[in-house]
Rosetta silent file (secondary structure, phi, psi, omega in degrees, C-alpha in Angstrom):
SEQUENCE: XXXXXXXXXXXXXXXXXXXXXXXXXXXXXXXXXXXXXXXXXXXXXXXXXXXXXXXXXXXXXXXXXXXXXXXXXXXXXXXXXXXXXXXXXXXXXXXXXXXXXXXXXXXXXXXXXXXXXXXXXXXXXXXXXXXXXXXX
SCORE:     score description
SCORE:     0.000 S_00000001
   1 L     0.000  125.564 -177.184  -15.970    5.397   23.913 S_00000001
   2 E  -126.287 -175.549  165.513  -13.776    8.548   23.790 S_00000001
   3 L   146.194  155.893  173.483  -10.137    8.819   25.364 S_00000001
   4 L  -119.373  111.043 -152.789   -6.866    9.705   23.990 S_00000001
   5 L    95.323  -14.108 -171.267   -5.013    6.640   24.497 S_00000001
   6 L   -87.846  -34.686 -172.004   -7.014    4.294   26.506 S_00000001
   7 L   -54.552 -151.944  176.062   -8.344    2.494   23.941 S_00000001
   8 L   -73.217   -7.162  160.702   -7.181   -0.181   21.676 S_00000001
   9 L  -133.683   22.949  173.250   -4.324    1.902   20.099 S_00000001
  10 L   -89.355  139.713 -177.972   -3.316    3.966   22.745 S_00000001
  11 L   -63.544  -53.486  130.067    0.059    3.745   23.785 S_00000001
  12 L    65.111  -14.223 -156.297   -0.354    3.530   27.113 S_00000001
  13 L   109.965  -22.726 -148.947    0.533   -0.079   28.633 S_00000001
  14 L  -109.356  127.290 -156.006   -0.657   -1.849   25.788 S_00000001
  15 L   -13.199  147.276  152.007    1.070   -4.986   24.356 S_00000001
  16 L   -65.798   -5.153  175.744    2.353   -3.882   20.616 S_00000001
  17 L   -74.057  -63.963  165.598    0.400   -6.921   19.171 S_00000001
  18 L   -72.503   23.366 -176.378   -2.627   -4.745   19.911 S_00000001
  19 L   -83.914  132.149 -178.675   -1.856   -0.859   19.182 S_00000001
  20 E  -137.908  119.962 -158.868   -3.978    0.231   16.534 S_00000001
  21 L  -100.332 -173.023 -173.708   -4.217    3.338   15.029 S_00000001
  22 L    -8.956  -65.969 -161.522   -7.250    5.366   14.661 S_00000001
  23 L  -103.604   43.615  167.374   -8.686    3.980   10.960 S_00000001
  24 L    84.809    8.595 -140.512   -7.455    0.599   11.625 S_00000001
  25 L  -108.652  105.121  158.388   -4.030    0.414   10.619 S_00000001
  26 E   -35.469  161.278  162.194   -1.788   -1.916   12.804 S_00000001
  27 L  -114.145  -22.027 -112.532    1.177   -0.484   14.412 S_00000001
  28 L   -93.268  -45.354  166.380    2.096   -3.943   15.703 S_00000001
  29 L  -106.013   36.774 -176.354    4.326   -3.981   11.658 S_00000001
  30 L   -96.500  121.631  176.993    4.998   -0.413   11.197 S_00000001
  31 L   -65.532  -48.238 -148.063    9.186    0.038   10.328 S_00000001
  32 L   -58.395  -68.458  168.961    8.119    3.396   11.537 S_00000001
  33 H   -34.943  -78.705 -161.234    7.156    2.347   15.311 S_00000001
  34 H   -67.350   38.505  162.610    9.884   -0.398   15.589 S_00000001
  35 H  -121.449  -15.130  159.869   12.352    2.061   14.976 S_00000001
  36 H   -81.471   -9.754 -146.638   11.033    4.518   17.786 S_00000001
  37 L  -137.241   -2.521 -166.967   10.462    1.626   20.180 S_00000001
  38 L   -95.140  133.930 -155.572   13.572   -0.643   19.674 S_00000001
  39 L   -79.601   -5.088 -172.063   15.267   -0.715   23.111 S_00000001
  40 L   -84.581  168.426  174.922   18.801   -1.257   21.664 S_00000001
  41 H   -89.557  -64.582  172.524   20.093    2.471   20.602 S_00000001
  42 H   -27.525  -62.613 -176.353   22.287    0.958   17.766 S_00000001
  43 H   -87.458    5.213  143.219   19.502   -1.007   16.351 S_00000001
  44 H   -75.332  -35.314 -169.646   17.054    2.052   16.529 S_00000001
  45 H   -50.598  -49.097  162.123   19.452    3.970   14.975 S_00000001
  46 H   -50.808  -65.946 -176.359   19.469    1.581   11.820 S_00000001
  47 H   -79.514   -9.677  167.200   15.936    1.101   11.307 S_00000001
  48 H   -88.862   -3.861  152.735   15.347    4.459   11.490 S_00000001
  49 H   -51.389  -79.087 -158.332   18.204    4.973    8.743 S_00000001
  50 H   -51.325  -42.704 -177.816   16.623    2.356    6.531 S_00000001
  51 H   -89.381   16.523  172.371   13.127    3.729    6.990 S_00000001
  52 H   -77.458  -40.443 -175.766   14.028    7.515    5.982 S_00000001
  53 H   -84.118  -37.183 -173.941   15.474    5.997    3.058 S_00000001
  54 H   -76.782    8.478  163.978   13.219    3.507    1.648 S_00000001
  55 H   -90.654  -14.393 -175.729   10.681    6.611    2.480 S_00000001
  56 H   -82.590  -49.571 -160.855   12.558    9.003   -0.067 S_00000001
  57 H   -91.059    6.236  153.365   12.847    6.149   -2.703 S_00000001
  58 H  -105.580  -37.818  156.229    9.575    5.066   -2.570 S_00000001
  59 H  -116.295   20.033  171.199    7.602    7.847   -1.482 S_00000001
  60 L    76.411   30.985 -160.551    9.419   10.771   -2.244 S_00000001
  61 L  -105.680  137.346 -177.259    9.482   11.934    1.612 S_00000001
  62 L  -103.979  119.092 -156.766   12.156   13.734    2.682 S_00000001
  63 L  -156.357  148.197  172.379   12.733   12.478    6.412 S_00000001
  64 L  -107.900 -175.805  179.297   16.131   12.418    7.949 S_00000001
  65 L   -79.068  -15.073 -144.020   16.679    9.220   10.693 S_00000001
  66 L  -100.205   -3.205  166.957   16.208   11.438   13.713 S_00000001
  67 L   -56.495  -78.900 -129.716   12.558   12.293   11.449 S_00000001
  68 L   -80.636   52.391 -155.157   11.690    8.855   12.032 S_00000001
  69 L  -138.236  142.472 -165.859   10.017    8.375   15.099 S_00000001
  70 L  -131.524  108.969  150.752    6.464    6.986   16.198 S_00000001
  71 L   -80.896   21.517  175.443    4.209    7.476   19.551 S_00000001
  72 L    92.505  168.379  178.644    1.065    5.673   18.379 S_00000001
  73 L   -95.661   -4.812  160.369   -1.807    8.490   16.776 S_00000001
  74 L   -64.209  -36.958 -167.193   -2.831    8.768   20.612 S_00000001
  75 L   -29.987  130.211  152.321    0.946   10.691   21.063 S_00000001
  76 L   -79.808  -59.382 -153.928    0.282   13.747   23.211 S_00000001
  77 L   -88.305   85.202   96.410    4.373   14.771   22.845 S_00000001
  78 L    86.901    0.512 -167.719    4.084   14.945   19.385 S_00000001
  79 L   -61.553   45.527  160.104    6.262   11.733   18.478 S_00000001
  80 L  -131.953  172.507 -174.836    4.840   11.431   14.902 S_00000001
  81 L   -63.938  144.595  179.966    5.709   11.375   11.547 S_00000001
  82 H   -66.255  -19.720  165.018    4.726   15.146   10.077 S_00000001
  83 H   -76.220  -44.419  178.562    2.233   13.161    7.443 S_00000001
  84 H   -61.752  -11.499 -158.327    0.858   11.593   10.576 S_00000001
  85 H   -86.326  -78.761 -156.306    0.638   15.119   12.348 S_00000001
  86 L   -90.408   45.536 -149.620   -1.626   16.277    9.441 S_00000001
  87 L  -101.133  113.297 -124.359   -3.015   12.752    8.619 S_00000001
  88 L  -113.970  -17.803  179.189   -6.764   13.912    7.907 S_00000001
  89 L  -106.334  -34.585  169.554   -8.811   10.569    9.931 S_00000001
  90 H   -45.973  -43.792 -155.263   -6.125   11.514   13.171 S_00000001
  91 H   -90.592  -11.149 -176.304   -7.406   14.802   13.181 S_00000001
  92 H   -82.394  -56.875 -154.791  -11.454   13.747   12.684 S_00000001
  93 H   -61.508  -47.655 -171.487  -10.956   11.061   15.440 S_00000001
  94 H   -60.427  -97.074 -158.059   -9.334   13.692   17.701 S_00000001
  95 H   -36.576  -52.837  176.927  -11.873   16.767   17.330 S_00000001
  96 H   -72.310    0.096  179.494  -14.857   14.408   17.465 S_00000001
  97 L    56.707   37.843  171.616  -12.883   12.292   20.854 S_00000001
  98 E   -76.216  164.450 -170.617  -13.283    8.825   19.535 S_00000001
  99 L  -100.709  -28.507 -172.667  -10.372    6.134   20.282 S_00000001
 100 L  -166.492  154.884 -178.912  -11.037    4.998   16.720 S_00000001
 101 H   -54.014  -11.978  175.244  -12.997    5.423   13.849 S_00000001
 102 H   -66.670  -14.393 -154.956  -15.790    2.441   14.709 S_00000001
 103 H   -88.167   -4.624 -161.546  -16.853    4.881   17.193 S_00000001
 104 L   -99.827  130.631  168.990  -18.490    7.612   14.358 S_00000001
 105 L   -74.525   37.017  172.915  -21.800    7.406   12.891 S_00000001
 106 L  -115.979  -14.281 -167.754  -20.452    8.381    9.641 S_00000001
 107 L   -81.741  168.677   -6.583  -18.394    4.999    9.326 S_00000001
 108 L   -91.795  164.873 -163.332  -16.779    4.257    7.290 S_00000001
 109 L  -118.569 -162.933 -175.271  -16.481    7.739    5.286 S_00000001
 110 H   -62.420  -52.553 -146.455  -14.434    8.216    2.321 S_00000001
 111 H   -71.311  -20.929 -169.900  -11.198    8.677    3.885 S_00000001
 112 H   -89.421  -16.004  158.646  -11.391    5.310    5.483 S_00000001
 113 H   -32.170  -71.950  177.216  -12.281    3.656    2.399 S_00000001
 114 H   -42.728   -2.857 -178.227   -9.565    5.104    0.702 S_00000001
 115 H  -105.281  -61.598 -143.928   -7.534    2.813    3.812 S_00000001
 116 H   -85.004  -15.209  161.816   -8.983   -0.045    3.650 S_00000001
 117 L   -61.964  -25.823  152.639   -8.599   -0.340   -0.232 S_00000001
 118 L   -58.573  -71.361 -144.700   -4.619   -0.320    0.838 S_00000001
 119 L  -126.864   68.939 -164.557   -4.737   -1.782    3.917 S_00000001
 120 L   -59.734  -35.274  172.905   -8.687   -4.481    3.954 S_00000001
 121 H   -55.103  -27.013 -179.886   -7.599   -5.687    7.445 S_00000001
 122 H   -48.088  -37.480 -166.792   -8.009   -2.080    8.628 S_00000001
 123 H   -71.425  -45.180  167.736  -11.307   -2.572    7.704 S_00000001
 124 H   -79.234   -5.966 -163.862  -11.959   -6.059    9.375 S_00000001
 125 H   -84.288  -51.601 -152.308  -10.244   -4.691   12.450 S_00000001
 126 H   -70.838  -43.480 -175.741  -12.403   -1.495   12.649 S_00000001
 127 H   -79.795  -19.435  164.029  -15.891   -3.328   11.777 S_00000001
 128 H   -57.174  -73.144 -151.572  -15.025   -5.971   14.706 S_00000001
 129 H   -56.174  -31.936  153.852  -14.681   -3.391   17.400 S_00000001
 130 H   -29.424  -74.125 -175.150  -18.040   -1.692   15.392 S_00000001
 131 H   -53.367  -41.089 -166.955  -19.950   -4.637   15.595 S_00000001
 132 H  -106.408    5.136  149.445  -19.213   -5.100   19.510 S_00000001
 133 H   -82.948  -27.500  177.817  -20.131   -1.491   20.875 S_00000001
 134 H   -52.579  -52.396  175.934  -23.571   -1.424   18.949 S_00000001
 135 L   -36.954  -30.790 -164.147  -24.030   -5.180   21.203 S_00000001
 136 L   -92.690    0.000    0.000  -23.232   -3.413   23.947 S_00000001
């Protein structure tokens, strides 16, 4: 399956209960997303205040609000965070045209380990969609 966007976390049409990015990583609770995607302007405005700040005091990221903006890891216009630009499984998934990391005969490789020891749903998400293209 290759496409940039069609899949299961391309942006695209598709509900936010399913956007998913690349190495399995919901979007569906990402501050980052609902603060690009929140239709009021006031209350985008806000969460993308809070999450530039709780990214400098937690991860030491220097992000301003207007920083703070998400198109899915599908984005063509560029709509990502600059750790997401040069986010190291975005850029494998891209060059090799995959929708998501289930699609590589290398998975899972280190870097997605190094995910799913964060974030173990990535992991159940990514080995579902695994398991049903080999079926098919």
């Amino acid at each position: 399956m290759t496409g940039g966007g069609s899949g299961p976390h391309g942006p695209r049409g598709a509900p936010p209960e399913t956007l998913m990015a690349p190495c399995g990583i919901s979007c569906a609770g990402c501050p980052v997303r609902w603060a690009g995607t929140a239709s009021d302007r006031v209350r985008r405005a806000s969460l993308a205040a809070a999450v530039a700040e709780a990214a400098r005091e937690e991860h030491g990221m220097d992000l301003s609000p207007e920083d703070v903006a998400c198109g899915g890891c599908g984005s063509e216009d560029g709509k990502l965070l600059a750790s997401c630009l040069r986010c190291g499984i975005r850029s494998c998934v891209r060059e090799r045209g995959f929708d998501d990391c289930s699609c590589c005969d290398e998975f899972p490789c280190g870097r997605l380990r190094a995910v799913f020891l964060v974030d173990p749903a990535a992991g159940h998400r990514l080995g579902v969609l695994r398991r049903a293209r080999l079926r098919e």
